[in-house]
Each structure stands twice: as structure tokens, then as C-alpha cells.
N, C-alpha and C positions, 0 to 999 in steps of 0.2 A: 504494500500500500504506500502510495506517495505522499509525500506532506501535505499536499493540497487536498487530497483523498481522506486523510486523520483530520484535518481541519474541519472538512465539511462533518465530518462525523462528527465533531463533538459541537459544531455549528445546529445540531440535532434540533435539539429544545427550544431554540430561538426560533430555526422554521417553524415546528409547529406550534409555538405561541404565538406567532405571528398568524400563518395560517387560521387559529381557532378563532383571534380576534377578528381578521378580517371575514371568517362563517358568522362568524356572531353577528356584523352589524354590516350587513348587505346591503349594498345601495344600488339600485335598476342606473340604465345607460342616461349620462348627460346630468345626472343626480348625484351622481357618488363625491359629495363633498366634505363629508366625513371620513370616509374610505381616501383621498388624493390629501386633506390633512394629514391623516396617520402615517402614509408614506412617504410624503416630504417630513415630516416631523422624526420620523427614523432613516431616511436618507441623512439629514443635515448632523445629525452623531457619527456619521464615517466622517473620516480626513480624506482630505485632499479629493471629496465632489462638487461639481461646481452645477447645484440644484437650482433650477428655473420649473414654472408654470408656464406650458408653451399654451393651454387652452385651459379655461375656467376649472375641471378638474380630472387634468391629464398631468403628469409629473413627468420630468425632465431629467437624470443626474447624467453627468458625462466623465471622462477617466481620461485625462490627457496622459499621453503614454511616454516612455525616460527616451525612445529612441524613434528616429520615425518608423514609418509606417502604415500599415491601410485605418480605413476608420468603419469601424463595425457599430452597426445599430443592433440593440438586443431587445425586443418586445416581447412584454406582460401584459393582457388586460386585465383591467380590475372589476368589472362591471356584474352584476348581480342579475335572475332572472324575478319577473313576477309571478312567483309561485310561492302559496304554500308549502314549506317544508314538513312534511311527516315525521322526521327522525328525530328521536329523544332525547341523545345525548345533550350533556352540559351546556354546551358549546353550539346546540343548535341556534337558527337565525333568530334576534327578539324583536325583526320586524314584520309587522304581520304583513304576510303577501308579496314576499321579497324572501330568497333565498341564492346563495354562491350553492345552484345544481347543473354547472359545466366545470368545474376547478379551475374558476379564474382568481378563487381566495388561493389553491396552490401555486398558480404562474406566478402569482403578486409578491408569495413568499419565499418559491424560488432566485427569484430577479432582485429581491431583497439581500438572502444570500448573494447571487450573485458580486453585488455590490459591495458585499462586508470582504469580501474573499478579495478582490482585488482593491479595495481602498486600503486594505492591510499589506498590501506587498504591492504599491503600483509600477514599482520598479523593473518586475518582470514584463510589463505590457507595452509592448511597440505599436505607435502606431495613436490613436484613440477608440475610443467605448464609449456607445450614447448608448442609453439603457431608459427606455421609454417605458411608461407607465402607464395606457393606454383605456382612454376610457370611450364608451359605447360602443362593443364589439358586438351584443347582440341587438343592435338597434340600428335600421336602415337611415343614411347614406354609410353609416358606421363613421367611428370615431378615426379610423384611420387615416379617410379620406379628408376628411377635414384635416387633417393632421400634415398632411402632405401636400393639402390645395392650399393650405390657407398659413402654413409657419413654413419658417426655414428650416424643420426638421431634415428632413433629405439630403442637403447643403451640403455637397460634398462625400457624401454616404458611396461606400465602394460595395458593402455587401451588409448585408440582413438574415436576420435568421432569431428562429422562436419555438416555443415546442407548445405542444397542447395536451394535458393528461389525459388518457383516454383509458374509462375503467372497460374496454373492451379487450386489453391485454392486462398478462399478470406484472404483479407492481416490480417494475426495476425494468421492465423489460424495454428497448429501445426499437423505433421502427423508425425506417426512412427509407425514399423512396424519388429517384431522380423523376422528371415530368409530370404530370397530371396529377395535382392528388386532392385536391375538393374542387368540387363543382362551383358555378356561378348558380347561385338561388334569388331567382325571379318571382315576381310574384303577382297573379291575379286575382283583380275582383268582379263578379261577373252577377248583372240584374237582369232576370227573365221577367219581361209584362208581359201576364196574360192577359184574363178577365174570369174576375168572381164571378161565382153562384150559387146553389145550393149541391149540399153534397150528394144528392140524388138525382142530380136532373144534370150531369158532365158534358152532355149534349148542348145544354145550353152554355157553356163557360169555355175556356181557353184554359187547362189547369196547369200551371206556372212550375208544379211540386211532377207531374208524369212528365213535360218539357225537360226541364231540370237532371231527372233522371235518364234520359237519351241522351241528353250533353255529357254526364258523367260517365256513363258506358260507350260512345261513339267519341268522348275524345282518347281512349285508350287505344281505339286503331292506331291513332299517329304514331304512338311507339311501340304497335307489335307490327302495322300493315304502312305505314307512312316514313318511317328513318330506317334506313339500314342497319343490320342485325349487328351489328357490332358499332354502331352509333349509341355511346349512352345516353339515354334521354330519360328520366321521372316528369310524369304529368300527374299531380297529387292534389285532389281535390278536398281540402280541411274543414270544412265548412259547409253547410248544407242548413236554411232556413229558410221555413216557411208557416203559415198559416196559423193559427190560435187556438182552434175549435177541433169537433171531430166530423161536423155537418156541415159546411162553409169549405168550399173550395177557394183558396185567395188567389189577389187579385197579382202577387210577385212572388218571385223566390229568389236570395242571395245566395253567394258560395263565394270561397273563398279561398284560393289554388299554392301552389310554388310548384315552379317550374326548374329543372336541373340539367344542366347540360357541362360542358368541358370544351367543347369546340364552338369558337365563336360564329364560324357561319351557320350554324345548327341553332346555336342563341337568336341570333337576327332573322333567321325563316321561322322558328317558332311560335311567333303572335299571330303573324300571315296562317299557320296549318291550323293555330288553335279558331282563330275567329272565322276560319271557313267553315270547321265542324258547326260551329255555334250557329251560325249564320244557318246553314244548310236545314238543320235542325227547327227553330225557330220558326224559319221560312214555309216548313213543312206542316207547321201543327197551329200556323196561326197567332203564333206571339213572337214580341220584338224582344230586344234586349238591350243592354250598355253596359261594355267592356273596357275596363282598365286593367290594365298592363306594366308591371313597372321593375324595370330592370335593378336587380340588385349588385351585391357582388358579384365583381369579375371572378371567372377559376385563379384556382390557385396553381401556379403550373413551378416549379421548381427548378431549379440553373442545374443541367444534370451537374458539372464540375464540383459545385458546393454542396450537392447532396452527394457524391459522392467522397468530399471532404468529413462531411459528416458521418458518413458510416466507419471511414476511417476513425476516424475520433473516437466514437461508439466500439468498436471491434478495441480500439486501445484500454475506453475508461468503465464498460460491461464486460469485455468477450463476448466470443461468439455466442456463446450460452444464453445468452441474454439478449440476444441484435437479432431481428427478421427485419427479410427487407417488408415494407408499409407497401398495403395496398391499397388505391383511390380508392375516395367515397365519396357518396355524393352530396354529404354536407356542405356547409358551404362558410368560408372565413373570410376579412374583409382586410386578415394580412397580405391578400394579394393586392393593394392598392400600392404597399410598400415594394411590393416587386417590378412593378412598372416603372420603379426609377431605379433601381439598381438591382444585381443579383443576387441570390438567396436561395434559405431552403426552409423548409415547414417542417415539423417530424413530430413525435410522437414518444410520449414515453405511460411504461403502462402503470395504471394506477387500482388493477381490479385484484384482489382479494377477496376468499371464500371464508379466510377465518376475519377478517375487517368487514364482511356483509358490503362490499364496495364494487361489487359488479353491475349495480342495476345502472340501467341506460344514461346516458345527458338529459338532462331536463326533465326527468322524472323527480318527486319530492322526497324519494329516499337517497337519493344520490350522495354520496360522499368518496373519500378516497380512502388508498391505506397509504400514513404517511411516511410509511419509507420508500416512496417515488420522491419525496422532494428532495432527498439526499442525491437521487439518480440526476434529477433536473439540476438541480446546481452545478455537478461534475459533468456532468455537458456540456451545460452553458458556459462555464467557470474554463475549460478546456476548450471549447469553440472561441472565446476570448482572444483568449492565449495566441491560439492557430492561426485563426484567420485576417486579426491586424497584422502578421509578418508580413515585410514590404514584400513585394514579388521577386 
């Protein structure tokens, strides 16, 4: 084990006190103003960070490096979902209707680490470290984007790179994976008018809720009979409302979609395949509609060179034992905003656990981790540092 390796370990108890406080007081995207205090507030107790507010509550610390060097951007979101938490422990959320159920309370306390690890030795680091704090990652245009359109974040930025807990592997475990690895998630909203009447006389109505239901079933052609089999496409329908009563056929029906793709001329022909189902449909039964559309995050597509950087790194700071290459999904993240200005990689470290109860999905309200993934995240991030400010 290497010093830097003993350090994180006994950096232990800080992660996860840091991690429980940020479970405990959850704050949703664009909100997290108590969540961006307590991180600047334990940023400014390392030496030698030079801590800024780049947006109302996104934190900033940067690591000027002893030799030159490249400059590496390190991104954590901090941002909280609107859920109910179910889970018991001490430590769970005391905000009602606000829970950290993706491990963006473990990125925040990783990237923390991070920061203590090299504010304690900045001597070893060539080059510079922006380590960004990043808030509304689950809230559309996302916090990143703002982050990149609107501050001098980017300014110079050579490469990027972040990791995401995922209790869909076991904890320590590292994936990564050159090109494609989350989707762009779009997202529609769509109003069918029919015309009411009574619920025994359908003869006389246009009913909004049977429309509705051929839209749902005939926009699924497009991605078994409309894109090529090896084209990934998700058309997911979330949402589905209608009507009050049990004798009253109404007069509309909402729904409410995300759309996933990975190839951007598949993105851009999308709305064209989906509003001709709608239309075609619609046009058939006698009722009109209105469609919205609205593009979210770009995919996330990854620099093969630095994800291959990173497996290296991985294979060094796990072994193999521990390292699978990452396979796309079709989630969707708005760190690809950061990759449109420079190169990077996304990865994955696993955080699911049978004896921690920490397998259940993202965004479910029993969600949590087991916390010896964040010892895993820091000696990634803590060694991606290191590696990839070396000048070329």
C-alpha cells in the first residue's frame, strides 16, 4: 500500500462524516445553499486552495501545481433528488421530500477528500486542479451548462474527468469505458383533445384516454420497426393522465415521455418519427393534439485516450480484481457539457453491497451506499490528479 493509499484510509471517518452530513441535509438543484456553504466552509481549512463561488451555489477550489503542467478539472455534484427517503438510519434526510438517492452526498465527499489529499502534499502536482462542486445535475438545462456558458470555468481546461457511484456494481469495484457511455435524455410532453361525453354513449365523444393508448403502443414501432437494430433508441412514456370519474369520458389526456439516444442524427430525426406516429394516430380517431419537445443533455461520449488513461490508473490503484470494462446506459448526465470543451472520461465506481442493503436502484427512496466506495473514489480521483496534469 502506498502512502497516498494509508492516507486515504485513515482519511476514512472524515469521508463518511462528511458524506452523513451532506445525506442528512439534502438540498434539490439550484437550492443547495446550505449544502455549497458547508463545502466552501471545509474547502477554506485546507492550505494553499484558492476557493471562489463561480455561480450562487456551485463551489470552486483550484490547486496551483510546484511544476508546470496540464490543468485538470475534477467534478462532484452536490444536488439532492425530490423524494421521500424511506430509510431509517440516523443519518437519514431531515428534509421532508428531499433526499441525496443518486450518491451525489458520496461525489461531494469524495472530491472533498480529494482536496485534503493534495492541499496536504501540493508539491507532488504539476500542472493545476480545478475541482468543481457542481450544482443542479438533476435539473434540466443542468448546472453544468450554465457553468460552462456563463463563467470562465473551462478557461484553459486540457482535460476532465468524474466518477459516478453506481450501486449497480459491488463496492470498490471500478468500470470504465472509452466512447459512448450515457445517453442524451430528451424529453416530451404531449396533449391529446378529444371531446367528452358520457361513459356509455363513446359513439358520441372522441375519447382522449383509447387515442392516448395507440400513441403509446404505435410509438414503440419506431424502435422495434423505424431505427435500425443496432441503433439504441428508448421511447418511454412516464406519465399517462386522464379523466376524474368512472362514467365521463374526458375531454384530454397528458403524458409525459424521455427520449434516449447516443447518436446525434438519431436525436435530431426523433421528434420528426415521434410526431408523425402522433399525428397519424390522432388524424385517425378524430382528435388533435400539442407537442412539446425539448432537448436535454447531450450523450456522454468519452476521449477513448483518457479513458483508456483511466483504466490504466484503475488496473494500478484496484487490480484487475476489481476493474471491468463499463458498459453504456442509457441514463443520461449533463457532464457531457464539460466534454464539449475539452477531453475526458466518465467512469464508475461500484457502491452496491448485500451486507450495507445498498443495491437498490438510483432514485429509489431506499437508496444509499456502502461507504467503503468512497475510499475507492478518492484513490482514483487522488491518482487521476497526479497523472493526468503531467505536461505531455
Amino acid at each position: 500500500m502506498t502512502a497516498t493509499q494509508e492516507r486515504t484510509t485513515e482519511l476514512r471517518d472524515q469521508l463518511v462524516a462528511w458524506r452523513r452530513h451532506l445525506h442528512m441535509n439534502p438540498e434539490v438543484g439550484f437550492h443547495e445553499h446550505e449544502t455549497s456553504a458547508f463545502i466552501e466552509a471545509e474547502l477554506k481549512k485546507m492550505a494553499g486552495l484558492t476557493v471562489t463561488r463561480p455561480t450562487e451555489t456551485s463551489v470552486l477550489a483550484v490547486l496551483e501545481g510546484s511544476t508546470p503542467g496540464r490543468t485538470l478539472l475534477l467534478r462532484a455534484d452536490i444536488d439532492a433528488l425530490p423524494i421521500t427517503e424511506e430509510n431509517t438510519f440516523e443519518f437519514a434526510s431531515k428534509n421532508a421530500g428531499v433526499m441525496h438517492a443518486c450518491g451525489h452526498d458520496g461525489h461531494t465527499a469524495i472530491l472533498l477528500g480529494v482536496a485534503k489529499l493534495l492541499s496536504e502534499n501540493p508539491g507532488e502536482v504539476p500542472g493545476e486542479v480545478r475541482m468543481i462542486f457542481q450544482h443542479a445535475e438533476e435539473i434540466g438545462p443542468g448546472g453544468a451548462e450554465e457553468l460552462v456558458m456563463e463563467t470562465g470555468l473551462m478557461d484553459g481546461v486540457d482535460l476532465v474527468t468524474g466518477l459516478h457511484l453506481s450501486s449497480q456494481l459491488p463496492a470498490g469495484m471500478v468500470a470504465v469505458k472509452p466512447g459512448p457511455f450515457m445517453a442524451s435524455p430528451d424529453m416530451l410532453e404531449l396533449t391529446i383533445q378529444g371531446r367528452g361525453g358520457h361513459g356509455a354513449h363513446p359513439e358520441e365523444a372522441v375519447d382522449p384516454i383509447a387515442v392516448g393508448a395507440q400513441v403509446v403502443t404505435n410509438l414503440q414501432h419506431i424502435v422495434s420497426r423505424g431505427v435500425a437494430a443496432l441503433e439504441p433508441l428508448v421511447i418511454s412514456i412516464t406519465s399517462f393522465h386522464s379523466g376524474t370519474t368512472h362514467n365521463v369520458i374526458p375531454d384530454r389526456a397528458t403524458m409525459l415521455g424521455t427520449i434516449r439516444t447516443f447518436d446525434p442524427e438519431l436525436r435530431n430525426r426523433a421528434p420528426e418519427l415521434i410526431e408523425r406516429v402522433i399525428k397519424g394516430v390522432c388524424d385517425a380517431h378524430g382528435a388533435t393534439y400539442e407537442l412539446k419537445y425539448e432537448f436535454g443533455y447531450r450523450a456522454l461520449i468519452n476521449t477513448d485516450w483518457v479513458a483508456e488513461q483511466l483504466k490504466e490508473i484503475a488496473l494500478e490503484t484496484v487490480g484487475p480484481e476489481l476493474f471491468r470494462d463499463a458498459k453504456p446506459t442509457m441514463g443520461g448526465e449533463d457532464f457531457s457539457a464539460y466534454l464539449e470543451k475539452a477531453p475526458g472520461a466518465y467512469f464508475n465506481v461500484g457502491s452496491g453491497s448485500d451486507e450495507q442493503d445498498s443495491r437498490w436502484p438510483h432514485h429509489h427512496p431506499r437508496f444509499t451506499i456502502d461507504e467503503d466506495s468512497l475510499e475507492t473514489g478518492v484513490k482514483m480521483l487522488h491518482a487521476a490528479a497526479l497523472r493526468l496534469t503531467m505536461p505531455e
